[in-house]
GUVOMAR-200857 format. One record per residue (C-alpha): x, y, z; residue in one letter. Coordinates in pm, whole numbers, plus 50000, padded with zeros to 5 digits. Example, Ala and Ser with C-alpha at 12.3 -4.5 7.8 and 13.67 -1.06 7.14 Angstrom:
// GUVOMAR-200857
       x       y       z   resn
   51230   49550   50780      a
   51367   49894   50714      s
//
This chain:
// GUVOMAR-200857
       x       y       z   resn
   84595   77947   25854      x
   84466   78110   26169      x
   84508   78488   26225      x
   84596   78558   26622      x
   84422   78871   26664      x
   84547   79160   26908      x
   84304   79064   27256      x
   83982   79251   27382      x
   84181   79431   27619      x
   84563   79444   27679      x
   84792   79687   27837      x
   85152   79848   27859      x
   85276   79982   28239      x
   85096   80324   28212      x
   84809   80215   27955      x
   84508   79999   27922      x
   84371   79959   27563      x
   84023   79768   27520      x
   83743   79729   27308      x
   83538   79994   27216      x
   83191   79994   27409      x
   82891   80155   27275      x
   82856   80411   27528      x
   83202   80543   27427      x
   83108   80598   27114      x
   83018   81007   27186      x
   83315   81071   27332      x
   83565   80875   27138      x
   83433   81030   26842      x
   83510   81397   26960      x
   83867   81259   27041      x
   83872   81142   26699      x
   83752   81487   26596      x
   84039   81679   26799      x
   84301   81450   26521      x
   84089   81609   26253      x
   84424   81849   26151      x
   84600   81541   25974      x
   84325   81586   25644      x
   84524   81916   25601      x
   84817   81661   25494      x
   84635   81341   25355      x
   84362   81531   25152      x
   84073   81364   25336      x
   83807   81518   25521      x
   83675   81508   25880      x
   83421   81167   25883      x
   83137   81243   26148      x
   83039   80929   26139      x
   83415   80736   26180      x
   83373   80592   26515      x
   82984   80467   26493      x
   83097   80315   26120      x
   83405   80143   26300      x
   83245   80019   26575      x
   82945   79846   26354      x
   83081   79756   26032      x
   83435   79813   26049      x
   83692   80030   25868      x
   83785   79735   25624      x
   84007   79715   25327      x
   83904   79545   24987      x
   83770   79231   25088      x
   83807   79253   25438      x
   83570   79097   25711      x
   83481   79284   26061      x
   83594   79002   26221      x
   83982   79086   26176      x
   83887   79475   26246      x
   83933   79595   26573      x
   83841   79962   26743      x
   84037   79977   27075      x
   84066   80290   27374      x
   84354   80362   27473      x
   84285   80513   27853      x
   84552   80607   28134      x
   84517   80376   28408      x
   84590   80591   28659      x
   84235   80771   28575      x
   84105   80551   28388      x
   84034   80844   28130      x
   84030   80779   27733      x
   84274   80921   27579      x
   84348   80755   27254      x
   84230   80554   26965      x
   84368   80248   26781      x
   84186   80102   26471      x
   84334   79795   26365      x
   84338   79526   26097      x
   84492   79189   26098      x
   84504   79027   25763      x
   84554   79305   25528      x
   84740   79344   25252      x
   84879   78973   25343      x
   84763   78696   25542      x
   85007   78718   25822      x
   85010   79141   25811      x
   84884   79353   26131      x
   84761   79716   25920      x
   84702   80007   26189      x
   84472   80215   26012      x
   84438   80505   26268      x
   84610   80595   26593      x
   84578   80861   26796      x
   84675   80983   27150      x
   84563   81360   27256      x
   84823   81493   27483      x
   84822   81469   27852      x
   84994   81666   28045      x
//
């Protein structure tokens, strides 16, 4: 069986999400910082490292293979500014399953 994964780069009418790029790294990482307040409910703890890990191995489950891992911006359009993240994992825990295993959007006025 072959596992469609989400495209590079796709987009909703005010949104463009894409592919991390290594020169986003920096900054998506302090927008993954700002999200930092959800440990406070799931016991975890602020990784440093999160984006730079995603975007060269992969946040994979048991198994997994970077392949079916994705690390996408979510940016306004209109500015073309980042303003989200979207980690994603096709595959996991069944074949045909699409896992999101982080999202977040800051808040734009």
């Amino acid at each position: 069986m072959t596992i469609k994964l989400i495209p590079s780069t796709w987009e909703t009418k005010r949104l463009t999400i894409e592919d991390l790029l290594e020169e986003d790294i920096h900054t998506v990482q302090e927008l993954y910082n700002q999200g930092s307040y959800i440990h406070q409910w799931d016991g975890g703890s602020l990784d440093e490292q999160y984006v730079n890990r995603c975007f060269t191995e992969g946040d994979l489950p048991p198994n997994g293979t970077k392949e079916q891992f994705r690390i996408q911006v979510i940016r306004i359009k209109e500015t073309g500014l980042i303003a989200g993240i979207l980690t994603t994992y096709h595959g996991y825990p069944g074949s045909e399953t699409f896992y999101i295993n982080y999202l977040y959007r800051q808040g734009i006025s």
